[in-house]
Backbone as a printed PyTorch tensor [residue, N CA C, xyz], in Angstrom:
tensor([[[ 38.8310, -20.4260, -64.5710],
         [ 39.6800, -20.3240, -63.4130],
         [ 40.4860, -21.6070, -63.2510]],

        [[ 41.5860, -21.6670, -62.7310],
         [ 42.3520, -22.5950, -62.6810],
         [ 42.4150, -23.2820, -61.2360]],

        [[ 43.0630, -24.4300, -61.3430],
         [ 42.6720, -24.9940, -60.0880],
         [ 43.2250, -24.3040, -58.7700]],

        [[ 44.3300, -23.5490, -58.8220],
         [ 45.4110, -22.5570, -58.0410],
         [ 44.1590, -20.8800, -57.3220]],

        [[ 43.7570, -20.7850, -58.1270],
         [ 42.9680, -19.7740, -57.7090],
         [ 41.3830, -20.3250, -57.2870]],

        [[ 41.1510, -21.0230, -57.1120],
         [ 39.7830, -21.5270, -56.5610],
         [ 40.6880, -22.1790, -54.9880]],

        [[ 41.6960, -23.0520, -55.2290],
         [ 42.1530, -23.1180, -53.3870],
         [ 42.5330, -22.6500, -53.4040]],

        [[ 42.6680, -21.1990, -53.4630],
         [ 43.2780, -19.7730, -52.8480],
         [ 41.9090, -19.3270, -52.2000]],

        [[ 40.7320, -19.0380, -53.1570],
         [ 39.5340, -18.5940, -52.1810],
         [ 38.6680, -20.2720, -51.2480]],

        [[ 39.3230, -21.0150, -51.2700],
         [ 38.7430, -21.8330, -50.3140],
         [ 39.3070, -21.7640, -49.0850]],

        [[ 40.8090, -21.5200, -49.6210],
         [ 41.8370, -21.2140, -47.7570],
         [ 41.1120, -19.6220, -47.1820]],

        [[ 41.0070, -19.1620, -48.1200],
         [ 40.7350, -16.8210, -47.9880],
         [ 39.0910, -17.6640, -47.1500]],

        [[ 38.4390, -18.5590, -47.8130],
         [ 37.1410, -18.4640, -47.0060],
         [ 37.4020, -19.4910, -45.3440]],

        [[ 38.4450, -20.1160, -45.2960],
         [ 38.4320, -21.5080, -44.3700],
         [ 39.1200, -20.2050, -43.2620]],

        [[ 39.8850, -19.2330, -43.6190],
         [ 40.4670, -18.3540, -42.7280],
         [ 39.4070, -17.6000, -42.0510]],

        [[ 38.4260, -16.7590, -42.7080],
         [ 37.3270, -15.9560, -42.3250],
         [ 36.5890, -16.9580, -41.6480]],

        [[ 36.2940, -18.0420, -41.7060],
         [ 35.2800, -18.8880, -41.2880],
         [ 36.0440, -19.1380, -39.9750]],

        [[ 37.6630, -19.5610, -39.7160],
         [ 38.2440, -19.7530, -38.6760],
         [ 37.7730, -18.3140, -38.2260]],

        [[ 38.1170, -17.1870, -38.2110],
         [ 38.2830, -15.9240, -37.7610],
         [ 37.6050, -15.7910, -37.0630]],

        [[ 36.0190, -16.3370, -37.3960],
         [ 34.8410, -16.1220, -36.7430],
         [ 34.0890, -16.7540, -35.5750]],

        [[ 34.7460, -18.1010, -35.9140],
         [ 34.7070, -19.1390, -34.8600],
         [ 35.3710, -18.5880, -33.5390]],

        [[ 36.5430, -17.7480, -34.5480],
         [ 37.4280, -17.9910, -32.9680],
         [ 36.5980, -16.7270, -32.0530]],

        [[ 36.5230, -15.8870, -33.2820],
         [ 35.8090, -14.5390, -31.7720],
         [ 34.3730, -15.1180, -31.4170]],

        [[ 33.9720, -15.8780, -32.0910],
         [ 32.4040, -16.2280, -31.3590],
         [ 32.9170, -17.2270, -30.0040]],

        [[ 34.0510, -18.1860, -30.2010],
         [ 34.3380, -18.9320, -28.5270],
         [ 35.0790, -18.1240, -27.9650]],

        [[ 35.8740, -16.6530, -28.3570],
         [ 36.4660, -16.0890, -27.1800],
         [ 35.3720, -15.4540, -26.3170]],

        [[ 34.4020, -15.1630, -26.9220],
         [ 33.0750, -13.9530, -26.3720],
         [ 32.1360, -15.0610, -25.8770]],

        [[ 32.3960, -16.5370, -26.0050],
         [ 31.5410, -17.3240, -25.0830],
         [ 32.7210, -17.6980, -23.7000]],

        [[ 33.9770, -17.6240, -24.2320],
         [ 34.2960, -18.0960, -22.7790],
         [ 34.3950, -17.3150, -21.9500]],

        [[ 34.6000, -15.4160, -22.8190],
         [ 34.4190, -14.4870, -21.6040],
         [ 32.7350, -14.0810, -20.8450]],

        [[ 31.8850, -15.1180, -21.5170],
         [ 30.8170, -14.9510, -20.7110],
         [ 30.9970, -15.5370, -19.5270]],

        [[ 31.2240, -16.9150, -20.1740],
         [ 31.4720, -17.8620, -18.9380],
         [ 32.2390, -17.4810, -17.6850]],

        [[ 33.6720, -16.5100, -17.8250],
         [ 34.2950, -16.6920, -17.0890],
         [ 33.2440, -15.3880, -15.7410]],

        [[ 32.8870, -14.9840, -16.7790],
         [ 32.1320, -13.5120, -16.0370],
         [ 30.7840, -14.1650, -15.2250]],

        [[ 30.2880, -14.9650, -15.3090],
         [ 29.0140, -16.0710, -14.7970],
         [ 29.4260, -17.0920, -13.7760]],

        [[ 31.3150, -17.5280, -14.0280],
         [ 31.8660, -18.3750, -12.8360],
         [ 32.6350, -17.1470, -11.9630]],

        [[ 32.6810, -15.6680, -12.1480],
         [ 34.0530, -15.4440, -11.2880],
         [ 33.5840, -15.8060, -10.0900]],

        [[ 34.6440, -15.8240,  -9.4210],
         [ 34.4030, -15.9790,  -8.0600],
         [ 34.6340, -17.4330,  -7.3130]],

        [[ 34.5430, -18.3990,  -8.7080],
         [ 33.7770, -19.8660,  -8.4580],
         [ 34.6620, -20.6250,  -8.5520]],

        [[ 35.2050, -21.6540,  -7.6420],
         [ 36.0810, -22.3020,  -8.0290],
         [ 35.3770, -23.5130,  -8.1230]],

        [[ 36.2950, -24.6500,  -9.1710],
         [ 35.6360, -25.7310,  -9.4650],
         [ 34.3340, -25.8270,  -9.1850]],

        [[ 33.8370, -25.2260,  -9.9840],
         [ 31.8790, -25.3040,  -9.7490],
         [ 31.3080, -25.1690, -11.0450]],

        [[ 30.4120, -26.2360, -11.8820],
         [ 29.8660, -26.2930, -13.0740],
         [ 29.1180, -25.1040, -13.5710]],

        [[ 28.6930, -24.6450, -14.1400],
         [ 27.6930, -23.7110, -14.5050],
         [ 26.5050, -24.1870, -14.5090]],

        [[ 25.4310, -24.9920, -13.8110],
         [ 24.5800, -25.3280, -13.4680],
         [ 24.5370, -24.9480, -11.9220]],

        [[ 25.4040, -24.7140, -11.2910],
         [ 25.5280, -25.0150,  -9.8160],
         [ 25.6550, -23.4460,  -9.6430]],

        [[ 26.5460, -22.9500, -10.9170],
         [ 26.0880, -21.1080, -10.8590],
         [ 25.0130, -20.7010, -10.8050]],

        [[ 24.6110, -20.9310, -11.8650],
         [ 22.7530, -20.7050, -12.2000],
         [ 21.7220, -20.6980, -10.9160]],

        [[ 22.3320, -21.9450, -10.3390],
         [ 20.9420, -22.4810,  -9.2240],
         [ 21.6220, -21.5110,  -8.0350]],

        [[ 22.9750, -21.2580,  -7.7330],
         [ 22.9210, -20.2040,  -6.5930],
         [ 22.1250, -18.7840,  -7.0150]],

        [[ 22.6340, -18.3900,  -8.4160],
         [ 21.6130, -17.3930,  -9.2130],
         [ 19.9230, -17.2560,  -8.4940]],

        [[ 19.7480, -18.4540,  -8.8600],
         [ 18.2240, -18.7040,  -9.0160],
         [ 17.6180, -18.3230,  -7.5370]],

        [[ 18.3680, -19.5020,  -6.7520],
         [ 18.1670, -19.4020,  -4.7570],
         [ 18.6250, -17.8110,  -4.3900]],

        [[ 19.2930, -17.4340,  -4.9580],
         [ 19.7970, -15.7870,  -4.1100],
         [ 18.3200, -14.9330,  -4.8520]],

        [[ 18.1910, -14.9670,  -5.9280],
         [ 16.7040, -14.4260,  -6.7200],
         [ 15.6640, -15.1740,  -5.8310]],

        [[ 14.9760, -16.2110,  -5.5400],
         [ 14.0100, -16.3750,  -4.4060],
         [ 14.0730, -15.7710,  -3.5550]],

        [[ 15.4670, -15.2650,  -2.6840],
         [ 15.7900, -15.1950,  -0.9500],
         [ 15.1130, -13.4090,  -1.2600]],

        [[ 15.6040, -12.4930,  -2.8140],
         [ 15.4980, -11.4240,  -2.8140],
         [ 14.1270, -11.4010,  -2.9610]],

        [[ 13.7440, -12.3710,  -3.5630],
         [ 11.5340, -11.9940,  -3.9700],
         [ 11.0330, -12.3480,  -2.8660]],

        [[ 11.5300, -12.8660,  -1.8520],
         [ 10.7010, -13.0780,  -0.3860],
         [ 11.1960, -11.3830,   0.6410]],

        [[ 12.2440, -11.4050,   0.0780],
         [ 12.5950, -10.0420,   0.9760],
         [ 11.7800,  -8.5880,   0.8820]],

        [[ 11.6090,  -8.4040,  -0.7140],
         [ 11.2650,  -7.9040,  -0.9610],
         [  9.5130,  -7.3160,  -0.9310]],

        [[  9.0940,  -9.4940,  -0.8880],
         [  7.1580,  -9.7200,  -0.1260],
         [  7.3820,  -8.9710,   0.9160]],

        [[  8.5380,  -8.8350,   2.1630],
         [  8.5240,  -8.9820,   3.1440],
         [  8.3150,  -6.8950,   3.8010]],

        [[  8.6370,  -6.4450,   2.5780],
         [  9.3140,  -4.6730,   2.7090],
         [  7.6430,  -4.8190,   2.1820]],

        [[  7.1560,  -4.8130,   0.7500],
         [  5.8860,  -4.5260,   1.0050],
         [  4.6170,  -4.5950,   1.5980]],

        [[  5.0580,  -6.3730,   2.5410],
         [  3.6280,  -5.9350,   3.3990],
         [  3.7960,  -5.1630,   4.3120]],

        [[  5.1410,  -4.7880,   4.8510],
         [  5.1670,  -4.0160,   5.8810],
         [  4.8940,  -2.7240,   5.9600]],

        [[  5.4720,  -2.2910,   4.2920],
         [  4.9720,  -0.7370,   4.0560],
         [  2.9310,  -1.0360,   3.5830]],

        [[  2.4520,  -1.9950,   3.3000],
         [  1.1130,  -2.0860,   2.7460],
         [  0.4510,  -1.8680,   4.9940]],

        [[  1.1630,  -2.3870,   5.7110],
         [  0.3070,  -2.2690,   6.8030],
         [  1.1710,  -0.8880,   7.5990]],

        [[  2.3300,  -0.3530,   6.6220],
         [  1.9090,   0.7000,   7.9400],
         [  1.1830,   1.9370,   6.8540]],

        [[  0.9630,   1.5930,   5.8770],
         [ -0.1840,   2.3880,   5.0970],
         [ -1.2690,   2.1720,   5.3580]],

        [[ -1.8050,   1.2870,   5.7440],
         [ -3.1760,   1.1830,   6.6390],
         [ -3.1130,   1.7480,   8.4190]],

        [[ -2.0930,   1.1840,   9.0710],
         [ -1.6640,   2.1530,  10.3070],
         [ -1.4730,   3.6840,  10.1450]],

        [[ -1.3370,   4.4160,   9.1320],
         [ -1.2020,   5.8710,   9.2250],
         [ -2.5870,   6.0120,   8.5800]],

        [[ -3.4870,   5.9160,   8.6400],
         [ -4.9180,   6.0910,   8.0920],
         [ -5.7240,   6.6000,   9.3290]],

        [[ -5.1040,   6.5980,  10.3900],
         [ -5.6870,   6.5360,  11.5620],
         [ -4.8100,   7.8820,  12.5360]],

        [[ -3.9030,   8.3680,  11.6860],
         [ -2.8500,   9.5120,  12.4200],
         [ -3.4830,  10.6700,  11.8960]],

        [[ -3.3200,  12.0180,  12.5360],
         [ -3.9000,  12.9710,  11.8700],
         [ -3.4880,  13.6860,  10.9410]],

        [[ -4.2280,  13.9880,   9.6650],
         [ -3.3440,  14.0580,   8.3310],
         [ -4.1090,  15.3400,   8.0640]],

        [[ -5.2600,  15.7110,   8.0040],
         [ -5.6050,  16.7840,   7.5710],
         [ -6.0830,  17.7800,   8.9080]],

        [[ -5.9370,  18.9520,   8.8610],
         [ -6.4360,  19.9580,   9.7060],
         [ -6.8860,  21.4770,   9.1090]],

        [[ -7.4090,  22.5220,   9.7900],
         [ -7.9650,  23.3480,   9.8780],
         [ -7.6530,  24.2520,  10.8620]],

        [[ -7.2380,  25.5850,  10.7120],
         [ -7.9220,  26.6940,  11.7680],
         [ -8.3380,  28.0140,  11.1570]],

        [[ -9.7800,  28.4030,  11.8010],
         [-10.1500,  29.4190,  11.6370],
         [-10.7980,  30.1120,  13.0480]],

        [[-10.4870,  31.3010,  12.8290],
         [-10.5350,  32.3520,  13.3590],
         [-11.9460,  33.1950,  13.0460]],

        [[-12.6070,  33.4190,  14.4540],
         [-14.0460,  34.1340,  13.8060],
         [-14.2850,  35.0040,  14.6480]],

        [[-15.6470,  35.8930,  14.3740],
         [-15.8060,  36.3820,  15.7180],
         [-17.8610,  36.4790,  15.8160]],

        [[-18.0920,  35.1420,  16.6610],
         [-19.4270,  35.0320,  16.8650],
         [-20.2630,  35.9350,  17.9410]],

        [[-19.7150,  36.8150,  18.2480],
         [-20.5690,  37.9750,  18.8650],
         [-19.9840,  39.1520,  18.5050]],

        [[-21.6740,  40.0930,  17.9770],
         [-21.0970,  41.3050,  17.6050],
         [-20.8450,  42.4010,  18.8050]],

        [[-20.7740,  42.4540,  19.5860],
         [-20.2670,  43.1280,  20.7910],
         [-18.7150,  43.0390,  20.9450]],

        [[-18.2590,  42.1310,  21.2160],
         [-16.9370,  41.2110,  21.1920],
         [-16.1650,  42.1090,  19.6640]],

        [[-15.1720,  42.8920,  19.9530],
         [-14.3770,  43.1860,  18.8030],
         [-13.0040,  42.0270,  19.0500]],

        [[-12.9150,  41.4130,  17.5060],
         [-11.5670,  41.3020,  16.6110],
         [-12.1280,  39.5500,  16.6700]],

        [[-11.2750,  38.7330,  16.1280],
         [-11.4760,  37.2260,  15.5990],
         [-11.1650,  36.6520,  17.0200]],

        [[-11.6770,  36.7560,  18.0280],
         [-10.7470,  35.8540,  19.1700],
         [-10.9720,  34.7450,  19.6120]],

        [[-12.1430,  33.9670,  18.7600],
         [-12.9330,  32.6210,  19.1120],
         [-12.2440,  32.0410,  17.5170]],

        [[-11.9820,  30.6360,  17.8970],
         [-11.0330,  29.8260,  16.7180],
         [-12.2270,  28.3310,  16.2030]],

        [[-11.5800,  27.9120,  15.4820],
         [-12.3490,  26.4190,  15.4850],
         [-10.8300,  25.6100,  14.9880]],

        [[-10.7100,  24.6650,  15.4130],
         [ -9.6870,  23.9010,  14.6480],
         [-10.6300,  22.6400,  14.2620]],

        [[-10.2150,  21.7570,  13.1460],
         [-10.4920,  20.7720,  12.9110],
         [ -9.5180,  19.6160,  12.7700]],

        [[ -9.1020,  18.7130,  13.3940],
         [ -8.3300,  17.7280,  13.3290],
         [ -8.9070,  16.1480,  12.5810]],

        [[ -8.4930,  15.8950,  11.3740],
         [ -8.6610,  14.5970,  11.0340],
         [ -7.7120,  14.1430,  10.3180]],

        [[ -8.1420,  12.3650,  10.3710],
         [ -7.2670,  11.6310,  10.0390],
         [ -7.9370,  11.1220,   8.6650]],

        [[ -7.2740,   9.9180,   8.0340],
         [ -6.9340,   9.8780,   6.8300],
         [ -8.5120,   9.5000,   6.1390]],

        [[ -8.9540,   8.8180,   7.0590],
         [-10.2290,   8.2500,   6.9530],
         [-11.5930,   9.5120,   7.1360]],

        [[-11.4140,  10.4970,   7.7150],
         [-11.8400,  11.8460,   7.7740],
         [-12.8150,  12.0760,   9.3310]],

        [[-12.0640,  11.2490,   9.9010],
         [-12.6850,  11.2610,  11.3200],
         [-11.6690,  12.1020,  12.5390]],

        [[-12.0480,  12.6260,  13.6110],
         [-11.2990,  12.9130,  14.7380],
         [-12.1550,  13.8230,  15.1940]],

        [[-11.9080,  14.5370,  15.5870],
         [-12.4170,  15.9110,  16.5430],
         [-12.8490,  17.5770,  16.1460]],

        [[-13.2390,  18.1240,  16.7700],
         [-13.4480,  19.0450,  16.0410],
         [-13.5630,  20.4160,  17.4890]],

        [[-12.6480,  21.1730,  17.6740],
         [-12.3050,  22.2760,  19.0360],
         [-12.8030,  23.5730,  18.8000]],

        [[-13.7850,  23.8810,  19.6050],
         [-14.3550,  24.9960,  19.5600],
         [-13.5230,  25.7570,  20.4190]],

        [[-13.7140,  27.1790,  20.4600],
         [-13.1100,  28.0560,  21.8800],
         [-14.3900,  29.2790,  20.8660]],

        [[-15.0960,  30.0390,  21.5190],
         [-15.9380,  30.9500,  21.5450],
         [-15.5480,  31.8040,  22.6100]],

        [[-15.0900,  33.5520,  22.4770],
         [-14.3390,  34.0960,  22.8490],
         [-15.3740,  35.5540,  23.5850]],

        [[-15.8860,  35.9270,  24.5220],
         [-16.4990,  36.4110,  24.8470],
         [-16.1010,  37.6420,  25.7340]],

        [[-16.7050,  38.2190,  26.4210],
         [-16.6170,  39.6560,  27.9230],
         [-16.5730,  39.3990,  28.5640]],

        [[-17.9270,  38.3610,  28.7950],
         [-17.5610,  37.3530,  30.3820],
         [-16.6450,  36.1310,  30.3700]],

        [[-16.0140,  35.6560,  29.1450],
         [-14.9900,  34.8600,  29.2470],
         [-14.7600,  33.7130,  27.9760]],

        [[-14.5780,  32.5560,  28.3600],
         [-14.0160,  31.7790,  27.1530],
         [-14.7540,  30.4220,  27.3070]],

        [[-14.9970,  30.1140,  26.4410],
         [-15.5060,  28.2100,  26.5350],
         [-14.9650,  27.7140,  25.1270]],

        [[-14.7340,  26.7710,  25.7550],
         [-14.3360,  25.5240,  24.8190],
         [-14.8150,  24.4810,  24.4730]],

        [[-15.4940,  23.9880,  23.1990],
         [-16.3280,  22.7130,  23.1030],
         [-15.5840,  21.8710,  21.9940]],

        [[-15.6510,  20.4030,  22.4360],
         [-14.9160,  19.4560,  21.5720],
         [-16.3790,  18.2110,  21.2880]],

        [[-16.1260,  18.3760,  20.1790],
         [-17.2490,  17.7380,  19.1440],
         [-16.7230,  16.1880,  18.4900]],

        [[-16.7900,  15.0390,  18.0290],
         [-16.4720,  14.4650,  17.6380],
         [-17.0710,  14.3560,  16.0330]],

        [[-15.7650,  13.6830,  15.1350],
         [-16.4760,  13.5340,  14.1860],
         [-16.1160,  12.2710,  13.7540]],

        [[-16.7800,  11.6540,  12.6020],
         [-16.6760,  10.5530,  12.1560],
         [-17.3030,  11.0740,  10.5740]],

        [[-16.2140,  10.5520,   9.6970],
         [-16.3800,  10.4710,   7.7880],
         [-16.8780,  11.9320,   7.9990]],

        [[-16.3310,  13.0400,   8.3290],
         [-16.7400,  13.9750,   8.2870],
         [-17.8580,  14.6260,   8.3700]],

        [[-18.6500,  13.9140,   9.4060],
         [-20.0170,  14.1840,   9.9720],
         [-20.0590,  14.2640,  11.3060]],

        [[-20.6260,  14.7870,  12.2950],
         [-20.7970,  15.3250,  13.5370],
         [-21.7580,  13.7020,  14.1050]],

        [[-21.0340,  13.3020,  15.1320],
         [-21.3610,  11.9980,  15.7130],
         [-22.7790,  12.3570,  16.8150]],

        [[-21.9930,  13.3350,  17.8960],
         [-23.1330,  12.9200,  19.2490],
         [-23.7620,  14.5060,  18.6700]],

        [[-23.1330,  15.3220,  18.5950],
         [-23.9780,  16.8510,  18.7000],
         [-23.6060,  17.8430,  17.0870]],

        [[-24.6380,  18.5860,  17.0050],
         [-24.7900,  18.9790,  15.3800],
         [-23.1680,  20.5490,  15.3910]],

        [[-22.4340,  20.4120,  13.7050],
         [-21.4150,  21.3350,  14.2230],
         [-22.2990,  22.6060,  14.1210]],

        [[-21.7680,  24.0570,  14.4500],
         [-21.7780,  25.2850,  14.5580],
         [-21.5850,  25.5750,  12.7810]],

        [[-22.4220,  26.9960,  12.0450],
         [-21.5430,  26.9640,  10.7140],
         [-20.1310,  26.8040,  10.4940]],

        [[-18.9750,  27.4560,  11.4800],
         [-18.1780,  27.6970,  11.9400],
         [-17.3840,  26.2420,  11.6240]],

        [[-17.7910,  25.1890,  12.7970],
         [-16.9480,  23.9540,  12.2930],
         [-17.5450,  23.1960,  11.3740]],

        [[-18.6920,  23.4170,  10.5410],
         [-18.7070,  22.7710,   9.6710],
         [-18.0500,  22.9960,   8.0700]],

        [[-17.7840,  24.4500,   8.2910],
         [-16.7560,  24.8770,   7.0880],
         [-15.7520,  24.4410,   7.4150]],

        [[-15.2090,  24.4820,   8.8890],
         [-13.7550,  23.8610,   9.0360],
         [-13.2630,  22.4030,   8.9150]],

        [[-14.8020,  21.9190,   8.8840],
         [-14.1940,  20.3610,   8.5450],
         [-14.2150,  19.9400,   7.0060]],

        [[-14.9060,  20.7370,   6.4510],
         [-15.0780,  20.7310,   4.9100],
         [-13.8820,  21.2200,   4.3920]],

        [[-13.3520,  22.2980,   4.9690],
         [-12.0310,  22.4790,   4.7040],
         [-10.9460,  21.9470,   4.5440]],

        [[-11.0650,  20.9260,   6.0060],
         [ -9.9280,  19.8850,   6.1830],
         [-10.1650,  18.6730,   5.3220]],

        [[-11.4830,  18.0710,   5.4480],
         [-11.2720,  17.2450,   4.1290],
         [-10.9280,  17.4380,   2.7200]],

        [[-11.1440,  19.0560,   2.2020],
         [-10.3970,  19.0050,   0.8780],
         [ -9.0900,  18.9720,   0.9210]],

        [[ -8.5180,  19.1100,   1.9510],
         [ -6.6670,  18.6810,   1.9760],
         [ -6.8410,  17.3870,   1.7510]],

        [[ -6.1480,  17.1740,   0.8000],
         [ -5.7000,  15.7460,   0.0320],
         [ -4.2740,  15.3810,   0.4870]]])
C-alpha cells in the first residue's frame, strides 16, 4: 500500500471517530438540557439536590398517607362488617318463619346478637352480646349460634 491510501483510511477513520464523538456530546447535552429545563443559571448539582429535597418532601408524604390509612385500618376493625339474618319458626303451633335472629359483627368478630321470637300471645325481643364470637353474659339459642357462625364466615 502506498503512503496515499493508508492517509485516506486514517482521515475515513478520524471522520467516523469525529462522527461519534459528536452524537455521543449531542445526546449528553440533550440530557443535560432536559435535567436543567426550567433552570436558569443553576449548576447541575443544585438540580440534583432540588431532585433529591422534592424526593424526601414526597417519602415523608407518602409515611404520612400510610399511617393514616394503617390507623384507619385499625379504626374500621371496630365498624360492623359482617352480619346475618335468619328467619325461623321456634314454636310448632305458631305457623310460617316470623321470629328472626340477626347477627351483627365487627371485624374483630364481636357485637351483638337480636333475637325477636314470634308467638300468639305476642313478640319478645332479646339482645345478647358477643365477644370473638362467643356469647359474653348469657348462652346463644341454636338459632343465634348458627347465625353468628354464619357471620363470621363472611370474610
Amino acid at each position: 500500500m502506498d503512503q496515499l491510501t493508508v492517509t485516506k483510511f486514517v482521515i475515513f477513520g478520524l471522520i467516523i471517530w469525529l462522527a461519534l464523538l459528536t452524537f455521543y456530546t449531542l445526546k449528553v447535552i440533550g440530557h443535560y438540557r432536559k435535567l436543567t429545563r426550567g433552570a436558569q443559571n443553576i449548576d447541575l448539582g443544585k438540580v440534583l439536590e432540588n431532585l433529591f429535597e422534592k424526593q424526601d418532601i414526597q417519602t415523608k408524604k407518602l409515611n404520612e398517607v400510610a399511617s393514616v390509612v394503617s390507623k384507619n385500618q385499625a379504626h374500621s376493625q371496630g365498624h360492623i362488617q359482617k352480619y346475618t339474618l335468619m328467619r325461623f319458626n321456634p314454636f310448632e303451633d305458631a305457623g310460617g318463619d316470623q321470629s328472626f335472629v340477626i347477627a351483627l359483627l365487627d371485624g374483630k368478630d364481636s357485637g351483638v346478637v337480636i333475637s325477636s321470637l314470634h308467638s300468639r300471645n305476642g313478640t319478645r325481643v332479646y339482645a345478647k352480646s358477643v365477644v370473638g364470637a362467643k356469647a359474653v353474659n348469657h348462652q346463644f339459642t341454636k338459632e343465634e349460634k348458627e347465625a353468628v357462625e354464619k357471620a363470621v364466615a363472611k370474610k
